[in-house]
C-alpha positions in Angstrom: 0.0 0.0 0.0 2.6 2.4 0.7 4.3 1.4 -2.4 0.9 2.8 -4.2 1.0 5.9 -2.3 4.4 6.6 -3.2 3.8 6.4 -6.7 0.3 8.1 -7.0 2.6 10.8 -5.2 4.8 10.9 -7.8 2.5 11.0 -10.4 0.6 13.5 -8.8 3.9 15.8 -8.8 4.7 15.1 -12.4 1.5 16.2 -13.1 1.4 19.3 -11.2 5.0 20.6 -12.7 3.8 19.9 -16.1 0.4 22.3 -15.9 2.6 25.0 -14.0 5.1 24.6 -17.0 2.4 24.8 -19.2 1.1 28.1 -17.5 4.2 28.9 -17.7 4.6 28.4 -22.0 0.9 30.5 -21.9 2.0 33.5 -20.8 5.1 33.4 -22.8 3.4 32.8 -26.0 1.0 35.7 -24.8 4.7 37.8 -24.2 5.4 37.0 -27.7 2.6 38.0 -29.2 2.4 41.7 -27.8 5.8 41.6 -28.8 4.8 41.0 -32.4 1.7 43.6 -32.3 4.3 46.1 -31.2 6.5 45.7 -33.6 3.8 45.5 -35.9 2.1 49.0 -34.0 5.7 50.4 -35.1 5.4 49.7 -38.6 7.4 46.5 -38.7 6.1 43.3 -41.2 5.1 40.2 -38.6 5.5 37.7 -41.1 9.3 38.7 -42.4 10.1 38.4 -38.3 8.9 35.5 -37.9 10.9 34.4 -40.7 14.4 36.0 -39.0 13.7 34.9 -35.8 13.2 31.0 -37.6 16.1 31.7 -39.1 18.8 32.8 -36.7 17.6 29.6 -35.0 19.3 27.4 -37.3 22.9 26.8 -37.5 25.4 28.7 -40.0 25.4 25.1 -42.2 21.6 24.4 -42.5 20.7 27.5 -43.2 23.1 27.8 -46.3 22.0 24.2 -47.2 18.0 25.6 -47.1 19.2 28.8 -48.8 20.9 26.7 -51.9 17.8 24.4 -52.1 15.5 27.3 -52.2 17.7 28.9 -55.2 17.5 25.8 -56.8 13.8 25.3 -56.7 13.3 28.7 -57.3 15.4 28.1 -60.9 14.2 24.9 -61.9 10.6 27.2 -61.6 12.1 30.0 -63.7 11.8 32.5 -60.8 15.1 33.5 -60.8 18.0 33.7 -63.7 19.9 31.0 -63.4 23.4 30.5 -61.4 26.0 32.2 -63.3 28.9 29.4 -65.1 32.3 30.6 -63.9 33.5 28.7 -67.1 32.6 31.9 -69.3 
């Protein structure tokens, strides 16, 4: 029986650090977003932060490698001129 206790304590404690983290990831996001509406209140676009802040998440070598991929795509779709030949 104690055993049982011991446990249903535990998971009684797991549970309760997970909703106060979860509070906790609420008013963050809620942080965030007045953060974005001020910016946006100053004449900033949203959606091109967003983009930077995804961005300067990655490291140096995927974001070159997702930058290259996109120029690619964006070639094979004729959006761009083609990458220059250095053999000219």
């Amino acid at each position: 029986m104690a055993e049982e206790s011991v446990a249903q304590d535990q998971l009684r404690a797991f549970i309760e650090r997970i909703e106060r983290m979860e509070e906790e990831k609420a008013a963050i996001s809620a942080d965030i977003k007045e953060i974005y509406a001020e910016a946006k209140g100053n004449g900033f676009d949203t959606k091109v932060i967003r983009q930077i802040v995804r961005i300067r998440k990655q490291d140096a070598n995927e974001r070159m490698e997702q930058e290259a991929l996109l120029e690619l795509y964006m070639s094979a779709l004729g959006m761009v001129a083609a990458p220059a030949n250095d053999d000219d």
